[in-house]
Structures are given as C-alpha cells and as structure tokens.
PDB file with one MODEL, atoms N, CA, C and O in Angstrom:
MODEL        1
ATOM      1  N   UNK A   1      -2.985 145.501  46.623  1.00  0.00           N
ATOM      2  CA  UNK A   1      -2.184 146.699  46.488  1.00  0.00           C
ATOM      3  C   UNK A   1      -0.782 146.392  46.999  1.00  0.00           C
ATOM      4  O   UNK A   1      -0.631 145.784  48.059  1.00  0.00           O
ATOM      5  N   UNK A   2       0.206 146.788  46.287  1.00  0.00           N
ATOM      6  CA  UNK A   2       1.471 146.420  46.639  1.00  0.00           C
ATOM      7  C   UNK A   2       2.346 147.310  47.466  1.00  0.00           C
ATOM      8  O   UNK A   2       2.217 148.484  47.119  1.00  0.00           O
ATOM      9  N   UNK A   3       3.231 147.126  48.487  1.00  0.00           N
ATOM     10  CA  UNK A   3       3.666 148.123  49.336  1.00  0.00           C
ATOM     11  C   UNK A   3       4.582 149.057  48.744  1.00  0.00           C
ATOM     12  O   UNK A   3       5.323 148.813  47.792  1.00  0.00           O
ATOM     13  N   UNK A   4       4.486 150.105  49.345  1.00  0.00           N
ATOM     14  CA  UNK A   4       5.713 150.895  48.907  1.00  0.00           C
ATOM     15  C   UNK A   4       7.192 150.643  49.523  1.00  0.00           C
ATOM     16  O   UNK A   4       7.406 150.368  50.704  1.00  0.00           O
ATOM     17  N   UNK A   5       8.190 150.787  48.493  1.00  0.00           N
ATOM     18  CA  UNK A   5       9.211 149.905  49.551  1.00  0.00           C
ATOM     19  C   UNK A   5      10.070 150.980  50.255  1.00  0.00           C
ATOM     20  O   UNK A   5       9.848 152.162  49.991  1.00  0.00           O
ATOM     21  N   UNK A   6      11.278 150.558  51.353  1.00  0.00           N
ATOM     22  CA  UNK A   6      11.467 151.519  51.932  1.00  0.00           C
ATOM     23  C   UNK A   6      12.988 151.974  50.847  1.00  0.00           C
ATOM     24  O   UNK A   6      13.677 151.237  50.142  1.00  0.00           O
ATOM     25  N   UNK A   7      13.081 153.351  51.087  1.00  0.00           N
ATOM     26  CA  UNK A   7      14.271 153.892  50.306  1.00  0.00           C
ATOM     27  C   UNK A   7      14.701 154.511  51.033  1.00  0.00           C
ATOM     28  O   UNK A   7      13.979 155.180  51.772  1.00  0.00           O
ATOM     29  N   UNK A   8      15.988 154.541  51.117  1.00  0.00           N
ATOM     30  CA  UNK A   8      16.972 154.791  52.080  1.00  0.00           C
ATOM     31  C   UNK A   8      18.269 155.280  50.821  1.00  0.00           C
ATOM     32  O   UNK A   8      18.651 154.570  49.892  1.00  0.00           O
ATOM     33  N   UNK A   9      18.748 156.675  51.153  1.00  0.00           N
ATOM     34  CA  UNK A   9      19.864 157.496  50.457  1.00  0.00           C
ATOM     35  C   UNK A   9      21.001 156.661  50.902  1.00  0.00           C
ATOM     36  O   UNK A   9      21.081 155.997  51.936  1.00  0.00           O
ATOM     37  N   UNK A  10      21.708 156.776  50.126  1.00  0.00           N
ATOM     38  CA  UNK A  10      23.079 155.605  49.979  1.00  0.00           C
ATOM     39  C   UNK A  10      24.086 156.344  51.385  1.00  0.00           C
ATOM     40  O   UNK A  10      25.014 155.738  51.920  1.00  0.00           O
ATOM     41  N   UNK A  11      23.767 157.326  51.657  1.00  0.00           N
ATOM     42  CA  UNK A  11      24.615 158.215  52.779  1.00  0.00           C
ATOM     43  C   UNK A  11      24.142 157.485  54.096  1.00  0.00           C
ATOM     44  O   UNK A  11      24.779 157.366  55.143  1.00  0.00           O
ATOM     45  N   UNK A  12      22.889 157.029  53.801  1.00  0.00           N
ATOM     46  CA  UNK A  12      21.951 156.559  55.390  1.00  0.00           C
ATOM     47  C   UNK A  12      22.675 155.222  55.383  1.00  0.00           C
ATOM     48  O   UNK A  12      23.076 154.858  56.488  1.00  0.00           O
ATOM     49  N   UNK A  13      22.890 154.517  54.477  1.00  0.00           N
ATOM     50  CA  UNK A  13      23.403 153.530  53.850  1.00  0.00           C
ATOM     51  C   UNK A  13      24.952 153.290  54.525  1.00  0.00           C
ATOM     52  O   UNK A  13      25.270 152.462  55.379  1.00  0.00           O
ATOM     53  N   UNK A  14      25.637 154.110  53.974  1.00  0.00           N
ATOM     54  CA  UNK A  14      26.851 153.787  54.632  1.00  0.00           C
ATOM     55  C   UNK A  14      27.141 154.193  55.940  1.00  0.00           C
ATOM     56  O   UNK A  14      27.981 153.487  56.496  1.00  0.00           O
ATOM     57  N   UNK A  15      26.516 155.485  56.845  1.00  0.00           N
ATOM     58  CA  UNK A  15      26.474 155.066  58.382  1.00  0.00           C
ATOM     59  C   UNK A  15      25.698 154.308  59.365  1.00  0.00           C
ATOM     60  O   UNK A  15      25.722 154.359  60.594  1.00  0.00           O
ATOM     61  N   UNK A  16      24.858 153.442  58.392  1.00  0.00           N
ATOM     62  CA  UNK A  16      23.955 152.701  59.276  1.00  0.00           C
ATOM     63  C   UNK A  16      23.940 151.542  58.147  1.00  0.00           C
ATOM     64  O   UNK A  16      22.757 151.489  57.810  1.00  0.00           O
ATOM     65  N   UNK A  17      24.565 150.716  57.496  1.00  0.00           N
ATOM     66  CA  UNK A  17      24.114 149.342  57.460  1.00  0.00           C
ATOM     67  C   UNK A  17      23.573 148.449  57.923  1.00  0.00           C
ATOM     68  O   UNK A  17      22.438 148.067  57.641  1.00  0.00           O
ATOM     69  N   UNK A  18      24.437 147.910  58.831  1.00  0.00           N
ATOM     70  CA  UNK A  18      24.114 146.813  59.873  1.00  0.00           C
ATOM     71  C   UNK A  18      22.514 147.164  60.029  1.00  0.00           C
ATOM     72  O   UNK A  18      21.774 146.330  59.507  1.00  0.00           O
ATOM     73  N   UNK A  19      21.914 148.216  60.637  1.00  0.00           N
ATOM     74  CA  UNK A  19      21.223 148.435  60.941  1.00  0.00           C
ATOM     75  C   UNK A  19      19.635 148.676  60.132  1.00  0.00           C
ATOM     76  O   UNK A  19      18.519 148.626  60.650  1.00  0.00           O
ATOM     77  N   UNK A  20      20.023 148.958  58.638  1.00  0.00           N
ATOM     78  CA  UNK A  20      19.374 148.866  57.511  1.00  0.00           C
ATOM     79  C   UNK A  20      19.103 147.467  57.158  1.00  0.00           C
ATOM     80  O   UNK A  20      18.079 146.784  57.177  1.00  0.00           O
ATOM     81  N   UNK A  21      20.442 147.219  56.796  1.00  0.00           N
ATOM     82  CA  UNK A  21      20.128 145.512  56.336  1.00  0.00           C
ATOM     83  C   UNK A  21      19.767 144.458  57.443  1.00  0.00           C
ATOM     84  O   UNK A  21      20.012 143.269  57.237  1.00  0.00           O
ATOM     85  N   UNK A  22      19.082 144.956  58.829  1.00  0.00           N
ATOM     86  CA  UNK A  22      18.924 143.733  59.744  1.00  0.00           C
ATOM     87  C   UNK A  22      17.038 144.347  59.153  1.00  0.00           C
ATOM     88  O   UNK A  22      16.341 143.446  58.685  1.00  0.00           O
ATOM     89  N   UNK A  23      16.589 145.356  59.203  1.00  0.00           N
ATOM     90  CA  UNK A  23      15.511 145.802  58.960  1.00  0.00           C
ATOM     91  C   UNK A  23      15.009 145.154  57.738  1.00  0.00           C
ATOM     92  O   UNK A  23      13.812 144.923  57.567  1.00  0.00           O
ATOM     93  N   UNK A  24      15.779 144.909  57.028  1.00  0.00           N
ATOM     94  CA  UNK A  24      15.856 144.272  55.544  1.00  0.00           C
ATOM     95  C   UNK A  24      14.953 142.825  55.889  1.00  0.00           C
ATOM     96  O   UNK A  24      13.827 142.335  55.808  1.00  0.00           O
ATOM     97  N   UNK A  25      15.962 142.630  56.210  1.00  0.00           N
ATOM     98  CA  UNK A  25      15.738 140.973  56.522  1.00  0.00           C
ATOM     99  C   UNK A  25      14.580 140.611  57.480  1.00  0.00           C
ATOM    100  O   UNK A  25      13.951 139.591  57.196  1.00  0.00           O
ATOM    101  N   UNK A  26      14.206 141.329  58.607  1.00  0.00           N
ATOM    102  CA  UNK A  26      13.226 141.243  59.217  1.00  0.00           C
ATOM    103  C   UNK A  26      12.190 141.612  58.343  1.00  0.00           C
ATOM    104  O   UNK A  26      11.225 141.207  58.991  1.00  0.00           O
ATOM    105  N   UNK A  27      11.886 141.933  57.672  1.00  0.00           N
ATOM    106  CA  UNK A  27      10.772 142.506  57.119  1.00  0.00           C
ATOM    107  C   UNK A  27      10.571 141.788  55.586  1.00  0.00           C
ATOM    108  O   UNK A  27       9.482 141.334  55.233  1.00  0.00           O
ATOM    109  N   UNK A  28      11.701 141.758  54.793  1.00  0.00           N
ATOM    110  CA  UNK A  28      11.260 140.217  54.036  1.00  0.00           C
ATOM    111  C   UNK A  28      11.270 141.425  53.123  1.00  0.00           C
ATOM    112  O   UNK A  28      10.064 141.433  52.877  1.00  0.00           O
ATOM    113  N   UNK A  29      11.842 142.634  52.321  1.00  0.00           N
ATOM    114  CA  UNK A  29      11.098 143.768  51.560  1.00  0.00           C
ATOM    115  C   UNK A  29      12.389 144.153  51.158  1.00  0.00           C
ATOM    116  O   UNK A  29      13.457 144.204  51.768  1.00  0.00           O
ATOM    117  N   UNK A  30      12.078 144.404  50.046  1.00  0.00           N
ATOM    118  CA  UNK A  30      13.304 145.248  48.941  1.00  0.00           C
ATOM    119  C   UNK A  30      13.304 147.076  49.742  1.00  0.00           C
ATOM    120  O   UNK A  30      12.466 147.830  50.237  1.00  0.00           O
ATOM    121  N   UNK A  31      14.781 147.089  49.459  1.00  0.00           N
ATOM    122  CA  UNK A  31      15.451 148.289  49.803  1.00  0.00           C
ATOM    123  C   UNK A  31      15.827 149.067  49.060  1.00  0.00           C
ATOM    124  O   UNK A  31      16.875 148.633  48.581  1.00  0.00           O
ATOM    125  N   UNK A  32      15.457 150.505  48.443  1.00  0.00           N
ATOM    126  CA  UNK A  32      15.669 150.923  46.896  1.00  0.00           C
ATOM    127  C   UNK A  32      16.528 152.248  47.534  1.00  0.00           C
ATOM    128  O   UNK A  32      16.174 153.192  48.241  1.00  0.00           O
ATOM    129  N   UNK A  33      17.937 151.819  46.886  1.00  0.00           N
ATOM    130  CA  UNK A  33      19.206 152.765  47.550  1.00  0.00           C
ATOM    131  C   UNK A  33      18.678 153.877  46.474  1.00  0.00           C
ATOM    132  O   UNK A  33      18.072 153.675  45.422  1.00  0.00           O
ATOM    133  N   UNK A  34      19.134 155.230  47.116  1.00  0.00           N
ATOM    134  CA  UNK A  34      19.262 156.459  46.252  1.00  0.00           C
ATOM    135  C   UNK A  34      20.491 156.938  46.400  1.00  0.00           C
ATOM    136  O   UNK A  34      21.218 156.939  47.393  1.00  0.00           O
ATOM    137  N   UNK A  35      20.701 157.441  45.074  1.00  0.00           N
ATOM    138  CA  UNK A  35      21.996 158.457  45.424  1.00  0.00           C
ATOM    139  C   UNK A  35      21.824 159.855  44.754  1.00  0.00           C
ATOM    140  O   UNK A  35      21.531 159.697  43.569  1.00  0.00           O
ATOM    141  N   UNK A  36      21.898 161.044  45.073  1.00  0.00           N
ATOM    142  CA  UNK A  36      21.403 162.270  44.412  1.00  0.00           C
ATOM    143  C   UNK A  36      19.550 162.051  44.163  1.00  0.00           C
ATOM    144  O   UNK A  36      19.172 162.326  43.025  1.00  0.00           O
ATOM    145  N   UNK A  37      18.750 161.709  44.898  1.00  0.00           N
ATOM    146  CA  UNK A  37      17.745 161.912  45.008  1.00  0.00           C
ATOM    147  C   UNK A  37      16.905 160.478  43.752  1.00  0.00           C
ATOM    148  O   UNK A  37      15.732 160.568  43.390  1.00  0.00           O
ATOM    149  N   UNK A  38      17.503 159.736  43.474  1.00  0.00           N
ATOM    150  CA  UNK A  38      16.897 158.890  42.377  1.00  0.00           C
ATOM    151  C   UNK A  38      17.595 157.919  42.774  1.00  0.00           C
ATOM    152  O   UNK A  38      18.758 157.822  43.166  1.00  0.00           O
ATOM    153  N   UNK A  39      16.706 157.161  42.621  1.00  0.00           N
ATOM    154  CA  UNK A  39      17.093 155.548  42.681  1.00  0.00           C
ATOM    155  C   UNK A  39      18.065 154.791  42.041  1.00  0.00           C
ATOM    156  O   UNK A  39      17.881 154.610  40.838  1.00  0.00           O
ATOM    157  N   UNK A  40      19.130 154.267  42.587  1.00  0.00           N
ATOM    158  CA  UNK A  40      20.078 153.708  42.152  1.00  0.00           C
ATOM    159  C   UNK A  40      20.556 152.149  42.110  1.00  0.00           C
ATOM    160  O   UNK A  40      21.396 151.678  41.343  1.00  0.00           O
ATOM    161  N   UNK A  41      19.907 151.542  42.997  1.00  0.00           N
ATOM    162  CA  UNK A  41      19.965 150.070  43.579  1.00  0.00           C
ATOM    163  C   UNK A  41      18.983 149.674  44.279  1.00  0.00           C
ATOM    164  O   UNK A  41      18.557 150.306  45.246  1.00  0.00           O
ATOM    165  N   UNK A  42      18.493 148.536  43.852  1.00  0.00           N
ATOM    166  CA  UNK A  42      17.830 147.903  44.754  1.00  0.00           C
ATOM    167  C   UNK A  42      18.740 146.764  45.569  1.00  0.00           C
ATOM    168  O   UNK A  42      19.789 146.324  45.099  1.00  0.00           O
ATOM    169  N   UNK A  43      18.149 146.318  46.956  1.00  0.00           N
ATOM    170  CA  UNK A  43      18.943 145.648  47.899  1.00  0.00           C
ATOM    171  C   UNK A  43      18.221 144.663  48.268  1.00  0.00           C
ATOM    172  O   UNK A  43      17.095 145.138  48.416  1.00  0.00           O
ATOM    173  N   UNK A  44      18.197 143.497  48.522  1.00  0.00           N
ATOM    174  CA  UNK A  44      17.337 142.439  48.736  1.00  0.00           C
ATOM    175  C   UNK A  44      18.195 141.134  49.108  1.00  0.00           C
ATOM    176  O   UNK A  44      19.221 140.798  48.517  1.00  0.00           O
ATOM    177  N   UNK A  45      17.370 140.181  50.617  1.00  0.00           N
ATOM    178  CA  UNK A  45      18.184 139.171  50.832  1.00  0.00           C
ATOM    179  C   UNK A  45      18.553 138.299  50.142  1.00  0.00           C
ATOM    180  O   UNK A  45      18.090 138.343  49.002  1.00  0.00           O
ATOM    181  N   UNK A  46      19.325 137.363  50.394  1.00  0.00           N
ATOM    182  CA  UNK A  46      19.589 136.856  49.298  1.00  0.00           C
ATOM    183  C   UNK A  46      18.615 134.978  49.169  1.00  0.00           C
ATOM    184  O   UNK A  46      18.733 133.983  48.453  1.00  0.00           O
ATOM    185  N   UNK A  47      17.744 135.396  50.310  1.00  0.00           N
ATOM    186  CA  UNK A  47      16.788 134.461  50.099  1.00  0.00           C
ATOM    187  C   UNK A  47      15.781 134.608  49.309  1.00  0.00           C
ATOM    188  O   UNK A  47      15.007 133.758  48.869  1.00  0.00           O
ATOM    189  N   UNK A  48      15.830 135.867  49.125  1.00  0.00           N
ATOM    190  CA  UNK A  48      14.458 136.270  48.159  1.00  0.00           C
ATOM    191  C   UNK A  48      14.959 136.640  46.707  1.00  0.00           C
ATOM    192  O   UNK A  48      14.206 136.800  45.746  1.00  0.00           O
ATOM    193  N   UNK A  49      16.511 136.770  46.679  1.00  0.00           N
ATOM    194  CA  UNK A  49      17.119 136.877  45.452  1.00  0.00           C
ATOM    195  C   UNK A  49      17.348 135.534  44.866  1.00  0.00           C
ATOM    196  O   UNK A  49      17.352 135.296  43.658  1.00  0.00           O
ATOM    197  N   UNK A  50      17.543 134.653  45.843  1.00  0.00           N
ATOM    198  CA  UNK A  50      17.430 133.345  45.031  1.00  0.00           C
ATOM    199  C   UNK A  50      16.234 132.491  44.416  1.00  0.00           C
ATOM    200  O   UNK A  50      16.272 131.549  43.625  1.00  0.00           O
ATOM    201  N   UNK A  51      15.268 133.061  44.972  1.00  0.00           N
ATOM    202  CA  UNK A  51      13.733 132.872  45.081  1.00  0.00           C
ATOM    203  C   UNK A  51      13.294 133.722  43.257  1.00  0.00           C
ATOM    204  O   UNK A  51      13.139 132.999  42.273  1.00  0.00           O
ATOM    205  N   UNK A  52      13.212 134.740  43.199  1.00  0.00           N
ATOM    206  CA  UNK A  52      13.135 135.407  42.093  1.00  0.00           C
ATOM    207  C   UNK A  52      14.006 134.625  41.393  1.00  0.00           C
ATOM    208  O   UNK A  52      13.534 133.787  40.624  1.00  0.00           O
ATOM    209  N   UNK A  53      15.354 134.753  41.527  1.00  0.00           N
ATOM    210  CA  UNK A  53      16.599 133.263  40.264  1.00  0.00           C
ATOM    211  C   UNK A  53      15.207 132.736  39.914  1.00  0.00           C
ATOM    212  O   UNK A  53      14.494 133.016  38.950  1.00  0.00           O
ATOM    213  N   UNK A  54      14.997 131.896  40.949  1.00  0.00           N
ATOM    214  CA  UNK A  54      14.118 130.701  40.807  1.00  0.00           C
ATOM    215  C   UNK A  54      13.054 130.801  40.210  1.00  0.00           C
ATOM    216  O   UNK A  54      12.611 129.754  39.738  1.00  0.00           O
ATOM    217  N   UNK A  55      12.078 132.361  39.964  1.00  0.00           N
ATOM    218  CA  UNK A  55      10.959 131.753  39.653  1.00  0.00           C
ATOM    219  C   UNK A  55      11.294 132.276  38.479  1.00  0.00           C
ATOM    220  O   UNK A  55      10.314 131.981  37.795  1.00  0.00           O
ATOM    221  N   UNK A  56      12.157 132.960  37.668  1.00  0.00           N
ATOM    222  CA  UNK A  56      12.256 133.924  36.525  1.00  0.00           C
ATOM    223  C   UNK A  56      12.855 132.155  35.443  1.00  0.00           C
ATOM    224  O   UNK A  56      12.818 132.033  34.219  1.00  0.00           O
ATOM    225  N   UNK A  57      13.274 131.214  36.351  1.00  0.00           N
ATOM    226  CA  UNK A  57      13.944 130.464  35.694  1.00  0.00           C
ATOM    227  C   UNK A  57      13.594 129.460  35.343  1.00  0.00           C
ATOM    228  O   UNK A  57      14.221 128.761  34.547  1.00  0.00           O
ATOM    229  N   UNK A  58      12.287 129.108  35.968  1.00  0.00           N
ATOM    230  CA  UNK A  58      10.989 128.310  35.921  1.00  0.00           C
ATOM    231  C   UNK A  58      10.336 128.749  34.526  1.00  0.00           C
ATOM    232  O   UNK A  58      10.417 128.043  33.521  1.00  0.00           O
ATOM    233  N   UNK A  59       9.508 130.314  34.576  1.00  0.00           N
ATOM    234  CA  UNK A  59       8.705 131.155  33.583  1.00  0.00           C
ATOM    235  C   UNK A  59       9.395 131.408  32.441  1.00  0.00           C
ATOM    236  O   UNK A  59       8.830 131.842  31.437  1.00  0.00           O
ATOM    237  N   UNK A  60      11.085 131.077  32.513  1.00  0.00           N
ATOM    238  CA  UNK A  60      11.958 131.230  31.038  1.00  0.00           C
ATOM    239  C   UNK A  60      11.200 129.625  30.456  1.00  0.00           C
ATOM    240  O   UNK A  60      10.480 129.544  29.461  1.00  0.00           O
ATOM    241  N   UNK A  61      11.541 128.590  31.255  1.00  0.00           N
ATOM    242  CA  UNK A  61      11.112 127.632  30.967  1.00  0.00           C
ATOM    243  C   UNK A  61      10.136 127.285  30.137  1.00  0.00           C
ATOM    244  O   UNK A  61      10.154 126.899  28.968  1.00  0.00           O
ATOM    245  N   UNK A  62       8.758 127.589  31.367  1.00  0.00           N
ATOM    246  CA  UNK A  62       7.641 127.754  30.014  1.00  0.00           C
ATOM    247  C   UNK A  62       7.234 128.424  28.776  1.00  0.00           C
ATOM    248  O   UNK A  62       6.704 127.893  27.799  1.00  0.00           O
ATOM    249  N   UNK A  63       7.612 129.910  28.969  1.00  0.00           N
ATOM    250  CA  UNK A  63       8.021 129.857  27.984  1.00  0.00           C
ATOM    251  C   UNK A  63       8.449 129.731  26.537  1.00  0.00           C
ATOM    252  O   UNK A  63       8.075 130.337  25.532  1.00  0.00           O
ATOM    253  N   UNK A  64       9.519 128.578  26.756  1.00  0.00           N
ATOM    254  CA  UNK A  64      10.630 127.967  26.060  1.00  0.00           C
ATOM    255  C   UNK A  64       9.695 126.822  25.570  1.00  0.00           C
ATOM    256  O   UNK A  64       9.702 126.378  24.422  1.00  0.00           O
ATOM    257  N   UNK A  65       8.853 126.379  26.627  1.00  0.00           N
ATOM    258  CA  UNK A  65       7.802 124.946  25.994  1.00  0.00           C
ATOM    259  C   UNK A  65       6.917 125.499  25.381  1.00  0.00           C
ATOM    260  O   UNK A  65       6.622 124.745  24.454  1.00  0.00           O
ATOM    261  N   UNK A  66       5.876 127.021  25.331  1.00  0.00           N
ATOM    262  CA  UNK A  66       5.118 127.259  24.892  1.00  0.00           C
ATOM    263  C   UNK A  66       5.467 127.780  23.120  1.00  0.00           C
ATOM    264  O   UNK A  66       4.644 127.838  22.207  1.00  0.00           O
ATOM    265  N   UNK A  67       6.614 128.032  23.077  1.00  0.00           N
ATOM    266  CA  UNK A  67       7.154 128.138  21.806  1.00  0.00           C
ATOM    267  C   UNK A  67       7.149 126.976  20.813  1.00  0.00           C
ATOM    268  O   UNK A  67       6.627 126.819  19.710  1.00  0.00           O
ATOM    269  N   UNK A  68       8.168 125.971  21.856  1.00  0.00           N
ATOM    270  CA  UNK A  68       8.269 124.927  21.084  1.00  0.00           C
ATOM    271  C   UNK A  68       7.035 123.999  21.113  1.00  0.00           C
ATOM    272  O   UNK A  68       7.111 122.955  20.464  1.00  0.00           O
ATOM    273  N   UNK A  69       5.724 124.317  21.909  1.00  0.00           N
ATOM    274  CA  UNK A  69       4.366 123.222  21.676  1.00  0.00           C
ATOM    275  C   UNK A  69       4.213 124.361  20.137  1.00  0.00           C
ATOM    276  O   UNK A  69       4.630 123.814  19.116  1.00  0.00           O
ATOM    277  N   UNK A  70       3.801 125.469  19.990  1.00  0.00           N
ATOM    278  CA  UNK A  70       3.421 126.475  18.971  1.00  0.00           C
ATOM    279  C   UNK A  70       4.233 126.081  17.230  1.00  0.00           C
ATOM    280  O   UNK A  70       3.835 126.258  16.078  1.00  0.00           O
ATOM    281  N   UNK A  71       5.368 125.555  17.754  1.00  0.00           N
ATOM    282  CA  UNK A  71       6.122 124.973  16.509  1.00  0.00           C
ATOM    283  C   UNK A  71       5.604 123.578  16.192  1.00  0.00           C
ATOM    284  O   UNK A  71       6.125 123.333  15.103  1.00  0.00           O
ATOM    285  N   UNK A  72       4.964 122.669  16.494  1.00  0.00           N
ATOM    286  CA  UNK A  72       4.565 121.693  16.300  1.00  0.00           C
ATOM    287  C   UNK A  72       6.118 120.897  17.206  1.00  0.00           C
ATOM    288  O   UNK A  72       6.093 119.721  16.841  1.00  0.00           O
ATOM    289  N   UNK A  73       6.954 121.033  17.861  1.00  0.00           N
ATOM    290  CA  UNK A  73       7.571 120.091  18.906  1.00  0.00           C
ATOM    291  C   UNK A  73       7.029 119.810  20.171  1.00  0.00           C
ATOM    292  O   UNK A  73       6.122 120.286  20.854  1.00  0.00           O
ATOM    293  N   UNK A  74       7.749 119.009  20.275  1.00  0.00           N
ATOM    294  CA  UNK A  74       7.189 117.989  21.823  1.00  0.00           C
ATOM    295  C   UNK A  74       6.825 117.181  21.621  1.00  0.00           C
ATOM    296  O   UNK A  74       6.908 116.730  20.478  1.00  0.00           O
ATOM    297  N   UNK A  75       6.078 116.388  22.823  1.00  0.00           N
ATOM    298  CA  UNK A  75       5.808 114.630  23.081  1.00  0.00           C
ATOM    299  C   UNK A  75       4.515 114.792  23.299  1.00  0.00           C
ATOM    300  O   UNK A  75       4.070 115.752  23.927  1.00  0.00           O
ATOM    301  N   UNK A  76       3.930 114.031  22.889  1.00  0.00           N
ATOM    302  CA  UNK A  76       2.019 113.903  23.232  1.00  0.00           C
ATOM    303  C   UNK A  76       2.262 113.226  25.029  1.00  0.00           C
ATOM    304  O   UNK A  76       3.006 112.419  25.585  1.00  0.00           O
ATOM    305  N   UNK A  77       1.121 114.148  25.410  1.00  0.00           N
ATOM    306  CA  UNK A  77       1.372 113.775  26.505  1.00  0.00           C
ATOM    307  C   UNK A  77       0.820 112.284  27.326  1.00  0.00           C
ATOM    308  O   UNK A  77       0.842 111.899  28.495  1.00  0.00           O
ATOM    309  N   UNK A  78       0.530 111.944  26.552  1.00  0.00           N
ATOM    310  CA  UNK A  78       0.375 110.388  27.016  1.00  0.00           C
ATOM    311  C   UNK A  78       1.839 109.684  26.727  1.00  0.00           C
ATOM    312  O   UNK A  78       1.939 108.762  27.535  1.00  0.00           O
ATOM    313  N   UNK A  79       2.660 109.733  26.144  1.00  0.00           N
ATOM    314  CA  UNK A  79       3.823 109.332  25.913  1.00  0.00           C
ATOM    315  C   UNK A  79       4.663 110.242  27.384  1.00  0.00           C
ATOM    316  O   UNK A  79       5.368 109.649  28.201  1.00  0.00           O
ATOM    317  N   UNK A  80       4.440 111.382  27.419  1.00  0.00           N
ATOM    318  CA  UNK A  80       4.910 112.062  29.030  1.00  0.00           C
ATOM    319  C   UNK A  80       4.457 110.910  29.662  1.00  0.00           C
ATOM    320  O   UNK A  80       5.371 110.166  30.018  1.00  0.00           O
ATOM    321  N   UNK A  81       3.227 110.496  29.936  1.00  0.00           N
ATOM    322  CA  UNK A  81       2.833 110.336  31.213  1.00  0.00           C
ATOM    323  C   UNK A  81       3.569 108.413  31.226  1.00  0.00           C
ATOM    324  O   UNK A  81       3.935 108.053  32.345  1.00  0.00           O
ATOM    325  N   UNK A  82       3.664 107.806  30.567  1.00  0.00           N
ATOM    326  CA  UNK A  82       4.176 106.701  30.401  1.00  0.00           C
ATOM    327  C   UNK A  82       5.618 106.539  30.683  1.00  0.00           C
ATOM    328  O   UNK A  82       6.317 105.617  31.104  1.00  0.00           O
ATOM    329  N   UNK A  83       5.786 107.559  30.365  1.00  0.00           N
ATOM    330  CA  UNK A  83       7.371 107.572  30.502  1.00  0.00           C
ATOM    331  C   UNK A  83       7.853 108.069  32.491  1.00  0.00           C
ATOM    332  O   UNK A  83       8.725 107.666  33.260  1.00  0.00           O
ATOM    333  N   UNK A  84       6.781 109.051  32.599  1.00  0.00           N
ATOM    334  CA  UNK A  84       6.522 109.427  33.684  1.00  0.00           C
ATOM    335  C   UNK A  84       6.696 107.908  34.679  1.00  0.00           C
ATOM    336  O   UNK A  84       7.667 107.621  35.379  1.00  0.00           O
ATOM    337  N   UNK A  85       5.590 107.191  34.498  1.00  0.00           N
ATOM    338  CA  UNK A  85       5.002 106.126  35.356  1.00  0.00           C
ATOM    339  C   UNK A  85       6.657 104.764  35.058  1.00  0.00           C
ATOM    340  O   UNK A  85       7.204 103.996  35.849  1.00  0.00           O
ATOM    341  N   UNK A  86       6.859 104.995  33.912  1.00  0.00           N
ATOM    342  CA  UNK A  86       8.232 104.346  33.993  1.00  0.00           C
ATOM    343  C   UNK A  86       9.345 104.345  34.561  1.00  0.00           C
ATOM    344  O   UNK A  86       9.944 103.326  34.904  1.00  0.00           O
ATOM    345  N   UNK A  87       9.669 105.309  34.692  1.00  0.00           N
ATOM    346  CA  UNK A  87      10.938 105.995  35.674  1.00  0.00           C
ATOM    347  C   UNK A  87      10.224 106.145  37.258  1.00  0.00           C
ATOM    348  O   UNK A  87      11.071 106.149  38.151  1.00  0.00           O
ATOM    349  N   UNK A  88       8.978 106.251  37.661  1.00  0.00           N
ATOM    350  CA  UNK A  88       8.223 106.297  38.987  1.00  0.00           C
ATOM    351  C   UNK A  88       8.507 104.550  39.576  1.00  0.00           C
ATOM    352  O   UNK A  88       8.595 103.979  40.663  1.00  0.00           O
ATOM    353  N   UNK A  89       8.560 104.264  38.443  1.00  0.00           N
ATOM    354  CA  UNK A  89       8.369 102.209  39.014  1.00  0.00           C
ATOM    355  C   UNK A  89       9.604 101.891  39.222  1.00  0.00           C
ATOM    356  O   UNK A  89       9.694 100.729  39.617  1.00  0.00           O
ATOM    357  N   UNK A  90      10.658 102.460  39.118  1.00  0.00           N
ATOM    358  CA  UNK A  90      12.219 102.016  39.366  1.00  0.00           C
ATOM    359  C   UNK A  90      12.797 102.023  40.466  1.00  0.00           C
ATOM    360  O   UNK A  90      13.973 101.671  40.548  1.00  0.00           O
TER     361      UNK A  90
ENDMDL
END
C-alpha cells in the first residue's frame, strides 16, 4: 500500500519553507503543493528527481529495444555476448 503524501497549501509554503523542505528531505517523500484547495505542484529532492530521470530513462530504453527486437532488428545475442567478452579482455 502506498503512502499518502504530505500536502501542504502553497501559503504554508511560503511562511515556512526551510522548514517544509528540511521535512522533505528527511523523510525521502514527495510534497504535493496546493493552491485554492487542488493540487498544483509536486516538490521532491532532487535526489529522488534524479533517480526517477534515471529510471524513466532506462524503461524509455527498453522500450525502444522491445520495438526494435518486434521489427526483426538487433544482434543475436551470442554475437552480444562475444562482443561483450571482447571489449571485457582489453
């Protein structure tokens, strides 16, 4: 079950930052700003924003290979793995 995250009105926001975003970070958890009662932003460190980059950019990846194995492209993978063990021996 996934947590509920904390939301904090953009008003709480601008007299208490510091104090929001240290909570942020201690806790490792997205921050979903409101403004007029609905959600407007989410807030998140930027360790975990680079982390998501990272995994969204990985899963574009595959993907991108599962298309192109579906088209008949790519390398048999014994030719991977040779090539693999070639560049490993250098």
């Amino acid at each position: 079950m996934s947590k509920v995250p904390a939301i904090v009105p953009i008003s709480d926001l601008r007299e208490d930052a510091a104090n929001i975003l240290g909570r942020m970070k201690k806790s490792h958890e997205p921050v979903v700003i409101t403004q007029r009662g609905r959600a407007a932003a989410v807030m998140v460190s930027v360790e975990e924003y680079e982390r998501a980059t990272h995994e969204r950019e990985i899963l574009r990846l595959l993907a991108q290979g599962d298309r192109e194995a579906a088209a008949g492209k790519g390398y048999a993978l014994e030719d991977v793995l040779q090539e693999a063990d070639r560049i490993l021996a250098k």
